[in-house]
Backbone bond lengths (Angstrom), bond angles and torsions (degrees), N, CA, C in turn:
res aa  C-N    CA-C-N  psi(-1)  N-CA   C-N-CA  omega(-1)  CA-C   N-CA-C  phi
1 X - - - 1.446 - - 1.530 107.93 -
2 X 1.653 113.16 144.35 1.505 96.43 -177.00 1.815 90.72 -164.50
3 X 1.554 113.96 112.02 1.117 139.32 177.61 1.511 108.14 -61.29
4 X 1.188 124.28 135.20 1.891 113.22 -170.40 1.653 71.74 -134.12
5 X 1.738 112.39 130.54 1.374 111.76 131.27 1.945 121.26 -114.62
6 X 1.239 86.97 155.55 1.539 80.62 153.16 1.713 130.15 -118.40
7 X 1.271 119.46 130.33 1.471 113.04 -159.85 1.545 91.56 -135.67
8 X 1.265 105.65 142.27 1.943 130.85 179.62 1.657 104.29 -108.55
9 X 1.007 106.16 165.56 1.522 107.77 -166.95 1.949 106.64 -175.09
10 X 1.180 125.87 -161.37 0.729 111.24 -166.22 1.812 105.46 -106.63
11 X 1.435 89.43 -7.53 1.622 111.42 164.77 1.504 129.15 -83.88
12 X 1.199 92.01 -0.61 1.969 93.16 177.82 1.795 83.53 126.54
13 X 1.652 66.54 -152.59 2.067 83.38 -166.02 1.538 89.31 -114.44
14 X 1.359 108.86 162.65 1.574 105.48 168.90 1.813 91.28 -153.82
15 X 1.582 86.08 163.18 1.635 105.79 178.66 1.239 91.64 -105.06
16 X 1.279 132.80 160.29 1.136 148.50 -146.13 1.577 95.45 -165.51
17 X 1.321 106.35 109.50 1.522 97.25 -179.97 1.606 101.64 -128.33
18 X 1.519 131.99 161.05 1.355 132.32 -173.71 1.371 115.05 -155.86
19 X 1.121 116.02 91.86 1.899 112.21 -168.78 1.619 97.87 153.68
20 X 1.214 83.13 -142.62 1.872 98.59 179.64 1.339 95.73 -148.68
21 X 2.083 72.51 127.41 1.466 98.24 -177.13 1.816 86.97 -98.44
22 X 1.809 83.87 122.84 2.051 103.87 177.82 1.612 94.70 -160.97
23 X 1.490 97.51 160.09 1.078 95.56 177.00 1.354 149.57 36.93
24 X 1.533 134.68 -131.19 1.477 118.96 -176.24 1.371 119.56 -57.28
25 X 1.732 118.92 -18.42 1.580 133.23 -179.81 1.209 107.96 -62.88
26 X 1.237 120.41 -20.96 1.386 131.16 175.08 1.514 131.73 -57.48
27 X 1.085 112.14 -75.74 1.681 121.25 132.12 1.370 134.06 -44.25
28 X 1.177 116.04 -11.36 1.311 121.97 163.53 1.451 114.66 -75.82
29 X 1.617 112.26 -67.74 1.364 110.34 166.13 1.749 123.38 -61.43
30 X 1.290 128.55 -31.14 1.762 110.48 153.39 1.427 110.89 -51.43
31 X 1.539 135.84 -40.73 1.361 105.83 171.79 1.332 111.61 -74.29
32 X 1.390 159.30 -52.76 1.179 141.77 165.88 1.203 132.39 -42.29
33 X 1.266 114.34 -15.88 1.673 128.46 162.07 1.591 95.82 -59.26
34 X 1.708 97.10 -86.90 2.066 103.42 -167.46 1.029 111.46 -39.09
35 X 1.525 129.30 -42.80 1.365 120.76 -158.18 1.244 104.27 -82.53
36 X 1.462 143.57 -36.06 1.569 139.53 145.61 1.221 112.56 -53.07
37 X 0.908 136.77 -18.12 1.557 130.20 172.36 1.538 105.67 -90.63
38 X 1.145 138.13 -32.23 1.400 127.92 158.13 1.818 131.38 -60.63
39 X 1.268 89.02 -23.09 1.781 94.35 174.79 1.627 115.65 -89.91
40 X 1.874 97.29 -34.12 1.367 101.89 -177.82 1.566 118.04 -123.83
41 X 1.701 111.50 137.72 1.268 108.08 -163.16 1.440 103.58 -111.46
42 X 1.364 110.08 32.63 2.091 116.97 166.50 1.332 115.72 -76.16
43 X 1.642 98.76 159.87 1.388 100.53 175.62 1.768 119.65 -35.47
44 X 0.998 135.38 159.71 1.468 117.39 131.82 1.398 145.34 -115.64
45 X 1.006 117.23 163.46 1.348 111.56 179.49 1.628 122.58 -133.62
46 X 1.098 132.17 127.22 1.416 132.31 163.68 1.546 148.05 -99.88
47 X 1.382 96.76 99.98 1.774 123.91 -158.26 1.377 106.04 -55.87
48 X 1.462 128.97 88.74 1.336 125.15 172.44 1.256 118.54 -86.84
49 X 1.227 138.78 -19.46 1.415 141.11 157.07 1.110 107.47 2.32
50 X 1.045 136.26 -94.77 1.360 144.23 -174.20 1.277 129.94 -52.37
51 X 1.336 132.68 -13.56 1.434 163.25 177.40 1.547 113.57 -56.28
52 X 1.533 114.40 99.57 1.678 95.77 -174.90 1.158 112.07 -95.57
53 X 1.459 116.57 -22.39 2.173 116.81 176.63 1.567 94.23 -143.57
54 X 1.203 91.67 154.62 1.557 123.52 162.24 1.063 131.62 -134.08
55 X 1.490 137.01 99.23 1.299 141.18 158.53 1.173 133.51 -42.23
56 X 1.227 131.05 170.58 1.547 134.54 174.54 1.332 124.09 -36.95
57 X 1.839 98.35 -66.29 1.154 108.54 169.26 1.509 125.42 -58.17
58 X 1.276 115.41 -33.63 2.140 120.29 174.98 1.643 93.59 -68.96
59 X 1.484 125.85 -29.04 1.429 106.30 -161.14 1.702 99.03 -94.31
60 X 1.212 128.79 -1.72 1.684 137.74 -163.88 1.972 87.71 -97.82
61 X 1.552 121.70 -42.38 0.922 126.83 -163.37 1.362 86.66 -76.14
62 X 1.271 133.38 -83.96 1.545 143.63 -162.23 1.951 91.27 -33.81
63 X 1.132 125.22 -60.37 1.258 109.96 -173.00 1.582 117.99 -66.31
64 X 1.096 118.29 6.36 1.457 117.61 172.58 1.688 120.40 -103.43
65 X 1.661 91.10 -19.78 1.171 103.34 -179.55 1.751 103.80 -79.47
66 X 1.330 120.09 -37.00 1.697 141.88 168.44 1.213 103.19 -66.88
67 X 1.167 131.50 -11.97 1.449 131.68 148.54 1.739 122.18 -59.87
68 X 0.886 97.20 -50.89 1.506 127.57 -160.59 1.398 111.01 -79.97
69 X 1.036 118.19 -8.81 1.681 140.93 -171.88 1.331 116.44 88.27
70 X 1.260 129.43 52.88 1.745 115.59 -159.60 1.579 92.53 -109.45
71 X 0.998 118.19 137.24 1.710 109.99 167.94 1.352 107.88 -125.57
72 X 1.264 105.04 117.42 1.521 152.85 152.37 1.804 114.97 -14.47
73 X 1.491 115.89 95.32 1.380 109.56 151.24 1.259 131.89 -94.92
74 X 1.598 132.82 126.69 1.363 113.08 -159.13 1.955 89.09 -159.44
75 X 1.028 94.56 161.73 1.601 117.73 -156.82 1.409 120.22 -124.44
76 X 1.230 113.12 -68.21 1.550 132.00 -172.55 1.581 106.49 -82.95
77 X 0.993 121.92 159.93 1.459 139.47 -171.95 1.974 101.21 -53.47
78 X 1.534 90.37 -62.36 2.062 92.79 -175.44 1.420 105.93 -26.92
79 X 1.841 87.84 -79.31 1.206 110.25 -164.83 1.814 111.67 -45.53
80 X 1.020 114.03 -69.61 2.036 116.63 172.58 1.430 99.46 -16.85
81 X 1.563 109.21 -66.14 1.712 111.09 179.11 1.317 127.97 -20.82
82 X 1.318 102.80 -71.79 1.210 143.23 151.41 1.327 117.46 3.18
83 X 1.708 100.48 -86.14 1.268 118.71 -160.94 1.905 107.35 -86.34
84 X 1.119 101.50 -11.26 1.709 134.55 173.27 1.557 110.90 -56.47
85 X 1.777 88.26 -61.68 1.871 99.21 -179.84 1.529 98.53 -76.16
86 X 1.068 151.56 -7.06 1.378 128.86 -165.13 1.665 86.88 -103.19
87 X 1.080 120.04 -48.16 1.840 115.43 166.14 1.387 111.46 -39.97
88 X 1.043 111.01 -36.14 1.562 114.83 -157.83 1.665 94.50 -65.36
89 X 1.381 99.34 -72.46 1.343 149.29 -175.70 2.088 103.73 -25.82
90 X 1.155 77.31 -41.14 2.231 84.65 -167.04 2.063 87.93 -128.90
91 X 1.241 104.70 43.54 1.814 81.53 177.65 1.242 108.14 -69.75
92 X 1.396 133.97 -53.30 1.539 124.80 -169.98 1.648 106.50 -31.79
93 X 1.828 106.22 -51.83 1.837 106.36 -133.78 2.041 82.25 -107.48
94 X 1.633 131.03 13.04 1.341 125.49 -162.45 1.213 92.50 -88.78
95 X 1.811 110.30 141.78 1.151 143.44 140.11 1.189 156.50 -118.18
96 X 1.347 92.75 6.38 1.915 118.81 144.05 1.268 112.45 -58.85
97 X 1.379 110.67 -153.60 1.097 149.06 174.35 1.147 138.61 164.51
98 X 1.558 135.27 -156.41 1.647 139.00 175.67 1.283 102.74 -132.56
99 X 1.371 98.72 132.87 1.809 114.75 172.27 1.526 99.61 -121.01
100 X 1.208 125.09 117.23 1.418 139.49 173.70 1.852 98.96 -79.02
């Protein structure tokens, strides 16, 4: 199970995700990504806090989203990992980042 919000602020917009991102949640949140990303042209950001697993497919998405400029809030050990290897992963060409 995995709760997606989207919340605006005075910092941009952020996805807010809480569960485990696996499987069909996966595609669920890329459409709630594009379709907020087509109306709104703010920073973004992606709220992993709450996030207890990530699969292949959530971790293929997260790096596209770290493509895209999204910078990364994350908390717990996984998630840091996580958002760590996709830095790692594109350092020359990265324009994300991590917000603790």
């Amino acid at each position: 199970m995995l709760k997606i919000m989207i919340a605006q602020d005075a910092q941009g917009t952020a996805i807010v995700l809480a569960g485990r991102l696996v499987g069909p949640w996966v595609e669920e949140v890329r459409r709630c990504w594009l379709e907020a990303e087509a109306e709104c042209r703010d920073k973004w950001r992606v709220n992993l806090r709450e996030t207890t697993h990530v699969d292949a497919a959530g971790k293929a998405l997260l790096s596209e989203m770290f493509h895209r400029g999204a910078t990364f809030e994350a908390t717990g050990c996984l998630t840091r990992a996580i958002v760590e290897s996709l830095a790692v992963a594109s350092a020359p060409a990265s324009k994300g980042g991590l917000e603790s």
